[in-house]
N, CA, C and O atoms as a CHARMM CRD file, in Angstrom:
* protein
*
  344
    1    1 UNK  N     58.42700  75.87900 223.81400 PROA 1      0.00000
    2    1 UNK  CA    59.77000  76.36800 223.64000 PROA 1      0.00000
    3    1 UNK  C     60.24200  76.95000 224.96400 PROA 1      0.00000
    4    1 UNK  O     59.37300  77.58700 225.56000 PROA 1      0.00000
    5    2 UNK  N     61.08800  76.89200 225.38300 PROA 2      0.00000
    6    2 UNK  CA    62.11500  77.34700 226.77000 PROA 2      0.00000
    7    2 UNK  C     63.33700  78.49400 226.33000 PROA 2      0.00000
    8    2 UNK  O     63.97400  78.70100 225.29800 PROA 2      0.00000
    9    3 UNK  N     63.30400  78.97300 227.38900 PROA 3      0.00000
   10    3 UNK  CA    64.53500  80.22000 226.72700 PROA 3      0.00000
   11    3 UNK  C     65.27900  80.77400 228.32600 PROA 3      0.00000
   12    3 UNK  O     64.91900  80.46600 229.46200 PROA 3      0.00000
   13    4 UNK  N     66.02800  81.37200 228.04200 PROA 4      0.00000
   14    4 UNK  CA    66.78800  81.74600 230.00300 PROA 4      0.00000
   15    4 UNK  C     66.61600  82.76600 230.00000 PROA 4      0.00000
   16    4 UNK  O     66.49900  83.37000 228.93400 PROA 4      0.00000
   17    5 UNK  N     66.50300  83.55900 231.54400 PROA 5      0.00000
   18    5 UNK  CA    66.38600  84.49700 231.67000 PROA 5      0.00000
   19    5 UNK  C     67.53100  85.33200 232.02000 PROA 5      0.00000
   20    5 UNK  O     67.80900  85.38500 233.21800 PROA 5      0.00000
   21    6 UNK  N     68.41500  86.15000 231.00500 PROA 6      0.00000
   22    6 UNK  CA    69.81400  86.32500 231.58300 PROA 6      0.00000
   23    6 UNK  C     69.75900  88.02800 232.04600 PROA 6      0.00000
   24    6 UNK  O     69.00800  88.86100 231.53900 PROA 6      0.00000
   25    7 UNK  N     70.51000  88.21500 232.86400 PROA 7      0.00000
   26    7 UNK  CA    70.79000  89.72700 233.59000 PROA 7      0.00000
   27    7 UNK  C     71.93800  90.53300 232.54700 PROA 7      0.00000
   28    7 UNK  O     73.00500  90.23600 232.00900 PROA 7      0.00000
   29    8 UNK  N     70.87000  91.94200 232.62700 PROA 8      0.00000
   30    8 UNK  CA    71.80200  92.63200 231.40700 PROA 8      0.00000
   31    8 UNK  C     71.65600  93.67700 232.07400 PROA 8      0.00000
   32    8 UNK  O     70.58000  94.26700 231.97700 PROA 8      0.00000
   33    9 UNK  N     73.12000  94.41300 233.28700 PROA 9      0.00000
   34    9 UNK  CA    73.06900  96.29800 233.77900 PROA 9      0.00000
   35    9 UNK  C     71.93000  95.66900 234.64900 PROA 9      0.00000
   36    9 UNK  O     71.98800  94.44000 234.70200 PROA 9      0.00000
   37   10 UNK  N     71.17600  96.10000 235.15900 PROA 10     0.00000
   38   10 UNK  CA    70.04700  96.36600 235.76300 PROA 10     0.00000
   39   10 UNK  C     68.65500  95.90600 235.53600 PROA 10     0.00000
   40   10 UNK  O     67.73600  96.03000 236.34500 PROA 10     0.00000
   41   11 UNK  N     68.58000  95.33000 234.29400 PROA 11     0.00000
   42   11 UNK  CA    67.35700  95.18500 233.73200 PROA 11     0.00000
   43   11 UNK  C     67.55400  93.15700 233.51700 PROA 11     0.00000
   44   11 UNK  O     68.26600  92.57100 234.33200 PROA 11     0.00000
   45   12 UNK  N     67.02300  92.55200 232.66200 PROA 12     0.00000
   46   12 UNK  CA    66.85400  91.03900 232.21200 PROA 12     0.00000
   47   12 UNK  C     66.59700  91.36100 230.99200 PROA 12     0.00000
   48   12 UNK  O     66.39600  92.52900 230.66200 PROA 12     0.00000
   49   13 UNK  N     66.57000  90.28100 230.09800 PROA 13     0.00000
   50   13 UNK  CA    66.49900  90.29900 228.54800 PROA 13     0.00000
   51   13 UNK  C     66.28900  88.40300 228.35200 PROA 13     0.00000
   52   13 UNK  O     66.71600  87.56700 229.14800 PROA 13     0.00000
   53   14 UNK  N     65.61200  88.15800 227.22500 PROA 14     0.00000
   54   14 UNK  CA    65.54500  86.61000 226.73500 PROA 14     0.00000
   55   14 UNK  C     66.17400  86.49500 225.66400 PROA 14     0.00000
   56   14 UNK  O     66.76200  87.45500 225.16500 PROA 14     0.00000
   57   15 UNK  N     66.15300  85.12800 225.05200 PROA 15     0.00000
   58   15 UNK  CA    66.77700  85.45200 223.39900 PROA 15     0.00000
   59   15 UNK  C     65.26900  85.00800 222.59400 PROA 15     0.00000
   60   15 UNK  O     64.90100  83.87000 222.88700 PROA 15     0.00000
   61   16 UNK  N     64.60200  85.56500 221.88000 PROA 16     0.00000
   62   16 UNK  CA    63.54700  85.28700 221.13900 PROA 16     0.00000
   63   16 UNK  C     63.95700  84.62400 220.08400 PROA 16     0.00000
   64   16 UNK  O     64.82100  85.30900 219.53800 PROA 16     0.00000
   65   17 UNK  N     63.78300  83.64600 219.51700 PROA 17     0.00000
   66   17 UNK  CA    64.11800  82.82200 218.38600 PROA 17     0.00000
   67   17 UNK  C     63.74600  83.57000 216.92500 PROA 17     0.00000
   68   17 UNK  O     62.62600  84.04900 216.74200 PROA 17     0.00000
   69   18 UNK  N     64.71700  83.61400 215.98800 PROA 18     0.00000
   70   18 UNK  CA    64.48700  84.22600 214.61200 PROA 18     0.00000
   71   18 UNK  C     63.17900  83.66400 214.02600 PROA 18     0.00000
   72   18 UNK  O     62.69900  84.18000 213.01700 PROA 18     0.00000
   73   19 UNK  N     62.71900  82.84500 214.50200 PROA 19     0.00000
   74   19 UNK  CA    61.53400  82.38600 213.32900 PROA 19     0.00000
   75   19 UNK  C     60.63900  82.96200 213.94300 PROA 19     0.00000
   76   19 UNK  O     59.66400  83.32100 213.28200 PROA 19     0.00000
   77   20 UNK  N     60.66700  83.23100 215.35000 PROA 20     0.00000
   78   20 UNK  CA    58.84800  84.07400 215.93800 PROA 20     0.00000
   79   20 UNK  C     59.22100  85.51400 215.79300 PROA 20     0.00000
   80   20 UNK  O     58.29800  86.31100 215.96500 PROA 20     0.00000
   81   21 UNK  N     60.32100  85.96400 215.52700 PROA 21     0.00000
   82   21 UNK  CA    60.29900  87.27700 215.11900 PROA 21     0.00000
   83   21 UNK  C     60.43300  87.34100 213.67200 PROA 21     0.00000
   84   21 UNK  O     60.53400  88.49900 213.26500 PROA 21     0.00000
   85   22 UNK  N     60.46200  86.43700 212.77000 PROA 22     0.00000
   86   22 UNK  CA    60.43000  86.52300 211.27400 PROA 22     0.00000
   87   22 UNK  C     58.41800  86.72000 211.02400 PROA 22     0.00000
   88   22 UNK  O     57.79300  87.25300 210.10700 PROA 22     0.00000
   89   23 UNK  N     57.87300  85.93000 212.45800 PROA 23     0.00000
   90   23 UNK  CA    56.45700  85.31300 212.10500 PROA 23     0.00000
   91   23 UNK  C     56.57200  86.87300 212.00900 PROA 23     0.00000
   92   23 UNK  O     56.92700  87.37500 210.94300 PROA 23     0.00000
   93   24 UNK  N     56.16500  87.95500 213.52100 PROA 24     0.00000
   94   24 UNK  CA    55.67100  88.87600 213.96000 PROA 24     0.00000
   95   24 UNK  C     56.24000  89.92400 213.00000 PROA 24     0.00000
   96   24 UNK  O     55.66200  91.00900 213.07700 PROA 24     0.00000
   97   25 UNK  N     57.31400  89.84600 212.04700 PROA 25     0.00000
   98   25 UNK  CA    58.24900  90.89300 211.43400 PROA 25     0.00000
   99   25 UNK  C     58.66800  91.95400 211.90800 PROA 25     0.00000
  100   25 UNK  O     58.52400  93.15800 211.69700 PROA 25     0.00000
  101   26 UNK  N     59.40800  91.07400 212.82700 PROA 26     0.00000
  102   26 UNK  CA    60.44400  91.89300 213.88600 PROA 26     0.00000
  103   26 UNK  C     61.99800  91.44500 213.89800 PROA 26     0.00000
  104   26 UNK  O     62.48200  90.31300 213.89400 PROA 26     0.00000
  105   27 UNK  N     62.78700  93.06800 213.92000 PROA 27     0.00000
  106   27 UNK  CA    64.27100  92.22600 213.70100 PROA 27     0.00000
  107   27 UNK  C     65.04000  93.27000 214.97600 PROA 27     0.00000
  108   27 UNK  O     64.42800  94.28800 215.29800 PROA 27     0.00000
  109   28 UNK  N     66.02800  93.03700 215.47400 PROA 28     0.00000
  110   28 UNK  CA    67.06600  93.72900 216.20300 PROA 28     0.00000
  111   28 UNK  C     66.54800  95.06100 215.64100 PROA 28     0.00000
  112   28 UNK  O     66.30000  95.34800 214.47000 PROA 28     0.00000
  113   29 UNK  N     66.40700  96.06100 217.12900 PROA 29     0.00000
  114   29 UNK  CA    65.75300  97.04600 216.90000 PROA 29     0.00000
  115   29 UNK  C     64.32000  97.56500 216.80100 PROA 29     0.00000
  116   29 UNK  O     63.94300  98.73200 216.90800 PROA 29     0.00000
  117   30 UNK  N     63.51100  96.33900 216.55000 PROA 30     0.00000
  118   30 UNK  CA    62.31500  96.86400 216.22400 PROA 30     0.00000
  119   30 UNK  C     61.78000  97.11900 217.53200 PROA 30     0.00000
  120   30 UNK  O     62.06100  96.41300 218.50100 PROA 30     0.00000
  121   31 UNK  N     60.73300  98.47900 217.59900 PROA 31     0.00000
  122   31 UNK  CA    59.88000  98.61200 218.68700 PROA 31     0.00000
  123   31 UNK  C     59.05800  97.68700 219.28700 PROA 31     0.00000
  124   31 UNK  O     58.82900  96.70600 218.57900 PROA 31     0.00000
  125   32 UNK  N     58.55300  97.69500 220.35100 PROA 32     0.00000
  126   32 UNK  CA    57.49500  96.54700 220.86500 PROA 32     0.00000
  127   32 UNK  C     57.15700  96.78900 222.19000 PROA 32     0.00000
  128   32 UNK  O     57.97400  97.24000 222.99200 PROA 32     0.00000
  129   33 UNK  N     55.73700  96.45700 222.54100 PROA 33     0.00000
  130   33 UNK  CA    55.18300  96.55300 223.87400 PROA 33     0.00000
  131   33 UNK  C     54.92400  95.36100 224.70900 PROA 33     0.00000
  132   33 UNK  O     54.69500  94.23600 224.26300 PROA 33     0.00000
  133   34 UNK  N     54.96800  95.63800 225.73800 PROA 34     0.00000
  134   34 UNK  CA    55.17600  94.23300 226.36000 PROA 34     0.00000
  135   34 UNK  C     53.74800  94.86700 227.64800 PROA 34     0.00000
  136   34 UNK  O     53.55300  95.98800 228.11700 PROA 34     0.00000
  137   35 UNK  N     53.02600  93.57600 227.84300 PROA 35     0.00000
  138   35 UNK  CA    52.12900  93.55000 228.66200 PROA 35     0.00000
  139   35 UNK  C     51.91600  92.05800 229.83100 PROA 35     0.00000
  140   35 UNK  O     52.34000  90.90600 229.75100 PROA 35     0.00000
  141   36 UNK  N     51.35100  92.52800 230.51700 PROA 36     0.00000
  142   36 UNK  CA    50.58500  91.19100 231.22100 PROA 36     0.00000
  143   36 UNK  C     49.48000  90.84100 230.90800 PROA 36     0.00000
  144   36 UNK  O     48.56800  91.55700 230.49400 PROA 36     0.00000
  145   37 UNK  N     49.48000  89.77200 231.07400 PROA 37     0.00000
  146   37 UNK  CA    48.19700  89.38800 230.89800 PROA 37     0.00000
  147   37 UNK  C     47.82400  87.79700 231.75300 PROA 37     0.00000
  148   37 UNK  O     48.26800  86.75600 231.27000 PROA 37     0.00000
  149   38 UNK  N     47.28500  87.78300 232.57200 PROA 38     0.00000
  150   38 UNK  CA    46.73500  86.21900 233.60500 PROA 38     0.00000
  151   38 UNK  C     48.00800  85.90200 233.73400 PROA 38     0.00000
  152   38 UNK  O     48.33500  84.99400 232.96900 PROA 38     0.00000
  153   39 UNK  N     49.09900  86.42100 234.60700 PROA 39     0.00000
  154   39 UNK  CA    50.64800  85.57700 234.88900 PROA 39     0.00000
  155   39 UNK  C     50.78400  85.63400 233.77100 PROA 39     0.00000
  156   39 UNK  O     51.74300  84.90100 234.01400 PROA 39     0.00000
  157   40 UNK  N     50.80800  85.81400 232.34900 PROA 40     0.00000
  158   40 UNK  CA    51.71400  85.79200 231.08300 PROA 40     0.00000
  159   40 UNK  C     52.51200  87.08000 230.61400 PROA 40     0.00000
  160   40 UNK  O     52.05900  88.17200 230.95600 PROA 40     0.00000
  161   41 UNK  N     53.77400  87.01900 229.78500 PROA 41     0.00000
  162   41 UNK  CA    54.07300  88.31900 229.15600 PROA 41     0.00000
  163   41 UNK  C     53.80300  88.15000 228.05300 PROA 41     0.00000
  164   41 UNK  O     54.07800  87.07700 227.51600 PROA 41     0.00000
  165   42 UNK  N     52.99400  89.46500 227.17700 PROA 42     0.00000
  166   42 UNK  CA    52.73500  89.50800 225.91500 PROA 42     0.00000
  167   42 UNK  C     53.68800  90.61600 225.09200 PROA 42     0.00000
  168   42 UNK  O     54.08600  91.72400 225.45200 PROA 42     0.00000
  169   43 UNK  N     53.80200  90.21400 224.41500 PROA 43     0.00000
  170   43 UNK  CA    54.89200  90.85400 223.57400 PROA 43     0.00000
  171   43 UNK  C     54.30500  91.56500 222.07500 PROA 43     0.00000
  172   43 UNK  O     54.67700  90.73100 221.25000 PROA 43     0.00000
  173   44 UNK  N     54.04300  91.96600 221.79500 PROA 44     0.00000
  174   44 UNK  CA    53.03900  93.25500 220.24100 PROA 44     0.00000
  175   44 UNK  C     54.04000  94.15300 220.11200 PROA 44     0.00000
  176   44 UNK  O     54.66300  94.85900 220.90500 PROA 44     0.00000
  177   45 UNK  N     54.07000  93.91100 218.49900 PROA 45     0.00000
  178   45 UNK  CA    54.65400  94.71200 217.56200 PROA 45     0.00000
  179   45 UNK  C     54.45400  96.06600 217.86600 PROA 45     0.00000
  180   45 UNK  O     53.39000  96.22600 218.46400 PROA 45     0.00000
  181   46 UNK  N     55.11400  97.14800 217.66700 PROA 46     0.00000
  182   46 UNK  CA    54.61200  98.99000 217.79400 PROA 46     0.00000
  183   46 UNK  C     53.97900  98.83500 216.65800 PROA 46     0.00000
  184   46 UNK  O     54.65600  98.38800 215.73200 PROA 46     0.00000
  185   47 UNK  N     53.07200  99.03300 216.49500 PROA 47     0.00000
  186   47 UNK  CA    52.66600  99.49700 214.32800 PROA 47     0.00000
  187   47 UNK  C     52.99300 100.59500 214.21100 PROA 47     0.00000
  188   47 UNK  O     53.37400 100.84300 213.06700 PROA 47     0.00000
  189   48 UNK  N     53.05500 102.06900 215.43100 PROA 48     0.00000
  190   48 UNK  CA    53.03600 103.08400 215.49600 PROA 48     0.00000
  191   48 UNK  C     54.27100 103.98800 214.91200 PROA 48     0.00000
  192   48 UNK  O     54.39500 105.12500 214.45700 PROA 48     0.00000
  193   49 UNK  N     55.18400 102.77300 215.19400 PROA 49     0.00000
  194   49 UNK  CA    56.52000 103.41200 214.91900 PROA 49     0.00000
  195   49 UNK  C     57.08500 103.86500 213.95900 PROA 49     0.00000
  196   49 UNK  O     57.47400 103.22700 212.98100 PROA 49     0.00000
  197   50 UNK  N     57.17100 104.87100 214.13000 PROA 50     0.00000
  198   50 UNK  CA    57.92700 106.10900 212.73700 PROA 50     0.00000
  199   50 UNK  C     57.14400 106.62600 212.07500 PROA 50     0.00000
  200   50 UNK  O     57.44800 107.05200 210.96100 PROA 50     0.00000
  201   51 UNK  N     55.39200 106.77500 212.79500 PROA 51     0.00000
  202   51 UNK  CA    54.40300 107.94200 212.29600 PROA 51     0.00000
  203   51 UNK  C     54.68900 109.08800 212.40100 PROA 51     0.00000
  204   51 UNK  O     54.46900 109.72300 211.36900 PROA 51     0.00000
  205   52 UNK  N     55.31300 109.95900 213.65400 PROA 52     0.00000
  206   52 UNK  CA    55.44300 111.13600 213.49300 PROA 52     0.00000
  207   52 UNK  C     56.71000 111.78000 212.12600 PROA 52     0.00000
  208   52 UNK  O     56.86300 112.68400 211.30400 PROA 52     0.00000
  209   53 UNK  N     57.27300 110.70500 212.60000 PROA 53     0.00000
  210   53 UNK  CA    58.22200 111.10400 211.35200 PROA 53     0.00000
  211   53 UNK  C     58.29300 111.54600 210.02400 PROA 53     0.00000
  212   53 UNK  O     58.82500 112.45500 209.38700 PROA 53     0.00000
  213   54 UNK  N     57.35400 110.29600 209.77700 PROA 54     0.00000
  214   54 UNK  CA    56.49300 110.16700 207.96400 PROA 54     0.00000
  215   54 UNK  C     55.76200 111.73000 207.86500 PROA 54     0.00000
  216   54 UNK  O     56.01600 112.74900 207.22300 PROA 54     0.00000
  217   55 UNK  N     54.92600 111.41400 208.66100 PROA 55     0.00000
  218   55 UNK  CA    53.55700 112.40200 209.09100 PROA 55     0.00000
  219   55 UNK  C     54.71400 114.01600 208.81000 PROA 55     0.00000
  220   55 UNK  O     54.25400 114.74900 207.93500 PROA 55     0.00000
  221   56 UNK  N     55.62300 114.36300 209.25100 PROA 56     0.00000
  222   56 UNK  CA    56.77100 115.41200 209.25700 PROA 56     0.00000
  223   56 UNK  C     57.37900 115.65300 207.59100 PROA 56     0.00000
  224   56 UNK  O     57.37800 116.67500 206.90300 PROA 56     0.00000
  225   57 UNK  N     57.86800 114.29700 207.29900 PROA 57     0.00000
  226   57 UNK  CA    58.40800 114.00700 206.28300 PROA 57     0.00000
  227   57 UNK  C     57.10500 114.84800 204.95300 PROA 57     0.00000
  228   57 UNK  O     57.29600 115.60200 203.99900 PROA 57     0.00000
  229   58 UNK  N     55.92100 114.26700 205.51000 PROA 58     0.00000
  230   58 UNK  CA    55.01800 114.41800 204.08600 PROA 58     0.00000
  231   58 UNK  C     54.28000 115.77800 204.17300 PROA 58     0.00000
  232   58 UNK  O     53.39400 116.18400 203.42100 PROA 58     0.00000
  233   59 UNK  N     54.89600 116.47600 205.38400 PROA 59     0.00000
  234   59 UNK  CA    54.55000 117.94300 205.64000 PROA 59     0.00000
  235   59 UNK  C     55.81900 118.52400 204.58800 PROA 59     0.00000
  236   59 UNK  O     55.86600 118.91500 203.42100 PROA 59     0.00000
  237   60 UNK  N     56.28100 118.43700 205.11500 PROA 60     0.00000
  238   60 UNK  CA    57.54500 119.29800 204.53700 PROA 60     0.00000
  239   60 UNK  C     57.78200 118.95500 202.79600 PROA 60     0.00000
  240   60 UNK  O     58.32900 119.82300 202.11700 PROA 60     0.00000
  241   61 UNK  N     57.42600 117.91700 202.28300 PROA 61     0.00000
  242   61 UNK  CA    56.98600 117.51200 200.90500 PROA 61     0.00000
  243   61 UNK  C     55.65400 118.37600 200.50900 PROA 61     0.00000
  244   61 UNK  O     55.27800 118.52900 199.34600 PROA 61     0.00000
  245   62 UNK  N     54.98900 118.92300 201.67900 PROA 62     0.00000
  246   62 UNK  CA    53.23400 119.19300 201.03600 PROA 62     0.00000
  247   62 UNK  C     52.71400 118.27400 200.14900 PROA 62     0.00000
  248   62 UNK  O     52.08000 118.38600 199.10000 PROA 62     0.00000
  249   63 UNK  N     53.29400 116.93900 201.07800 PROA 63     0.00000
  250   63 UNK  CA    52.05800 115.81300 200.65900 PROA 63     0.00000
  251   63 UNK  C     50.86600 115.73200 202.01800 PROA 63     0.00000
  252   63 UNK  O     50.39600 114.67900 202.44900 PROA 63     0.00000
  253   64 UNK  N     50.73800 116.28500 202.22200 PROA 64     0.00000
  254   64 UNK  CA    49.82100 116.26500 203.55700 PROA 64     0.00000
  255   64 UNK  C     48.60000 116.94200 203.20800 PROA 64     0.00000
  256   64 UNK  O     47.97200 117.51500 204.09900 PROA 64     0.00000
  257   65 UNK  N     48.21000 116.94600 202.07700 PROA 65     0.00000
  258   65 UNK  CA    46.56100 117.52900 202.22500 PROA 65     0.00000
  259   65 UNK  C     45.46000 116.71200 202.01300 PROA 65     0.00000
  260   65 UNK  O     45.65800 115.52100 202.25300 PROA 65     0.00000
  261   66 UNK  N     44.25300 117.05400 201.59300 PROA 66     0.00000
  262   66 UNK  CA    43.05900 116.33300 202.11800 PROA 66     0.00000
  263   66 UNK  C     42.64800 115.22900 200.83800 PROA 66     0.00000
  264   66 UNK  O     42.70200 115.54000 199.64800 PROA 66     0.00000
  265   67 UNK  N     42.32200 114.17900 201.24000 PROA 67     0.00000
  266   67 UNK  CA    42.31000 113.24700 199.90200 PROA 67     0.00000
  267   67 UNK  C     40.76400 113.60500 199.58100 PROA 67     0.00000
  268   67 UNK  O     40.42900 113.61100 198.39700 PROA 67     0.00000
  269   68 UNK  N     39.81700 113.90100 200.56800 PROA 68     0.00000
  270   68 UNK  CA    38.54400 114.05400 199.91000 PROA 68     0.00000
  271   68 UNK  C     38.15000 115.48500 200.71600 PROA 68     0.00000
  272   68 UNK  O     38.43000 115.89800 201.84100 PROA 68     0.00000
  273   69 UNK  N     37.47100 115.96700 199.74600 PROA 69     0.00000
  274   69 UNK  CA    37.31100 117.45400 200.51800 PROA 69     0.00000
  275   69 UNK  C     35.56000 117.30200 201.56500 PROA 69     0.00000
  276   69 UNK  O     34.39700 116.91400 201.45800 PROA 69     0.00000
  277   70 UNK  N     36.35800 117.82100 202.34900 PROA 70     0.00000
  278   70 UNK  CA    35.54400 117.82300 203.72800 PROA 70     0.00000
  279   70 UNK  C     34.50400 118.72200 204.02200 PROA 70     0.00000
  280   70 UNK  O     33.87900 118.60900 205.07600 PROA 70     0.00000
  281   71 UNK  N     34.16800 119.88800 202.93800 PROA 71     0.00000
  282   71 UNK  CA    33.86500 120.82900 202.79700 PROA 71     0.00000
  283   71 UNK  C     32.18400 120.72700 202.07600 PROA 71     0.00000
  284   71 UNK  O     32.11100 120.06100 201.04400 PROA 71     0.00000
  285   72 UNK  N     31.10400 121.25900 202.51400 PROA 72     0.00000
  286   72 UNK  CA    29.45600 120.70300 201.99200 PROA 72     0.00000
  287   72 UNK  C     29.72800 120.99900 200.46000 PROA 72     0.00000
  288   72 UNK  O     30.16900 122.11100 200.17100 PROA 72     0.00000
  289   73 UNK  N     29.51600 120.17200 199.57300 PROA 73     0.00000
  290   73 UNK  CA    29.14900 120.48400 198.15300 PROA 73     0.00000
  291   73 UNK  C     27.75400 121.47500 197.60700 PROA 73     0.00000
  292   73 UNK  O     26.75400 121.80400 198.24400 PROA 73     0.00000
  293   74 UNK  N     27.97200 121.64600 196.81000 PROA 74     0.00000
  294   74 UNK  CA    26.04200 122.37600 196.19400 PROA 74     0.00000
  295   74 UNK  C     25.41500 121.95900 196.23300 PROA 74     0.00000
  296   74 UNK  O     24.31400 122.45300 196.47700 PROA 74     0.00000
  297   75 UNK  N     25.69700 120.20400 195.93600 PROA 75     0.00000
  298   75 UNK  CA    24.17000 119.17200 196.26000 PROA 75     0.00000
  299   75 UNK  C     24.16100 119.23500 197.80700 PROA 75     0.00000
  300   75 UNK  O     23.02200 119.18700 198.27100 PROA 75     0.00000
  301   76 UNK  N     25.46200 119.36100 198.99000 PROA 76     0.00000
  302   76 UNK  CA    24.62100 119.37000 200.24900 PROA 76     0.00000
  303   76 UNK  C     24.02900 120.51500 200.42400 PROA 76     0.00000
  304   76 UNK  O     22.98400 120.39100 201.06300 PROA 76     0.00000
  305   77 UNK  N     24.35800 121.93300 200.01000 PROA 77     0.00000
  306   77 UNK  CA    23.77900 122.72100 200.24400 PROA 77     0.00000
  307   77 UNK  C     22.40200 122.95800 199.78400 PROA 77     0.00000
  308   77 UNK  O     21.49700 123.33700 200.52800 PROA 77     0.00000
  309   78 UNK  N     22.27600 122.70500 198.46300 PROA 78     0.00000
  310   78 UNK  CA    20.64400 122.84300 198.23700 PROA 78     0.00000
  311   78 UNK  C     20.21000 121.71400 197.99300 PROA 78     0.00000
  312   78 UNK  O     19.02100 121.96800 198.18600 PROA 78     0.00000
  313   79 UNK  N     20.22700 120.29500 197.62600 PROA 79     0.00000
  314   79 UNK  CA    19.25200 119.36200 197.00800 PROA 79     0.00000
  315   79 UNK  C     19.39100 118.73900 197.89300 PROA 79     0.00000
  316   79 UNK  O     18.28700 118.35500 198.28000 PROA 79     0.00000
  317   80 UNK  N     20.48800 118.23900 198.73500 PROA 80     0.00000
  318   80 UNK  CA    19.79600 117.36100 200.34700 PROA 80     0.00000
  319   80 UNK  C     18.61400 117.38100 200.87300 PROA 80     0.00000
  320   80 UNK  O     18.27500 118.36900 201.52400 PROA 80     0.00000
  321   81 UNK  N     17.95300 116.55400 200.73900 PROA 81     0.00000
  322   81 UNK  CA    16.72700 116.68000 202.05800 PROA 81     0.00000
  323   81 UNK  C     16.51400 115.94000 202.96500 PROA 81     0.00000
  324   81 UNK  O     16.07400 114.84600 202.61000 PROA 81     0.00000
  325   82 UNK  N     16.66900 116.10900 204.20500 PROA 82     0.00000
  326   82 UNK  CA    16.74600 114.95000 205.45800 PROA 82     0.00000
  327   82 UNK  C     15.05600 114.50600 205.27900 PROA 82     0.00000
  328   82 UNK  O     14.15100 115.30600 205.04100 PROA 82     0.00000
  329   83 UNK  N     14.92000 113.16200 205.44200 PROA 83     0.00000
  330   83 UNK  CA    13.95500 112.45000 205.80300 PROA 83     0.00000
  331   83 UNK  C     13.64400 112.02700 207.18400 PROA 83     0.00000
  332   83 UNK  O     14.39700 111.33000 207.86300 PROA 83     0.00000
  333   84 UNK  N     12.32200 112.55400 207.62400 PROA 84     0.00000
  334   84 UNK  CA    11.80400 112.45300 209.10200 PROA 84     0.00000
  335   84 UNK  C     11.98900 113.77400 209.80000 PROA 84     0.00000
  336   84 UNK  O     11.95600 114.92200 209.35700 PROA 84     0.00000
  337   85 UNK  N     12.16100 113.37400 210.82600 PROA 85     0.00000
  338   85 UNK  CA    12.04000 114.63900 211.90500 PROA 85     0.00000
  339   85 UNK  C     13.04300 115.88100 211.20400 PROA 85     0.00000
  340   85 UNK  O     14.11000 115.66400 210.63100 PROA 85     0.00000
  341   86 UNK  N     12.40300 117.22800 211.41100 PROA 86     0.00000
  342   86 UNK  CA    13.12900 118.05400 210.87000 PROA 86     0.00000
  343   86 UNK  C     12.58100 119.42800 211.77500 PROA 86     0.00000
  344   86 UNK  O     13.06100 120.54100 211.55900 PROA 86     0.00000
């Protein structure tokens, strides 16, 4: 596939075709990183985008606590027994 390279202000821009951004599920707007790689540009989705937000969002809900408690149970405290070196 071929595409032009047109001048936009200061910077360049391409037109990416709707079907490789339907593949990647990307639309006008979506975040993305762009890299090199051997003379190529690579182009990757953000996955990242709009974690802090959520992450904010599910604070302020006090959905943000611990799904499994992190904390030693009674069986770690007394019936554990490490095997080997001790």
């Amino acid at each position: 596939m071929k595409t032009e390279i047109f001048k936009i202000g200061n910077d360049y821009g391409i037109i990416i075709p709707s079907n490789i951004l339907n593949q990647l599920k990307l639309s006008a707007g979506s975040r993305v990183k762009l890299s090199l790689k051997e003379g190529a540009i690579l182009l990757h989705p953000d996955i990242r985008t709009g974690w802090a937000e959520a992450a904010k969002q599910m604070s302020e809900a006090g959905d943000d606590g611990l799904l499994i408690n992190d904390f030693p149970s009674e069986f770690d405290n007394n019936e554990w027994k490490w095997e080997g070196n001790q």
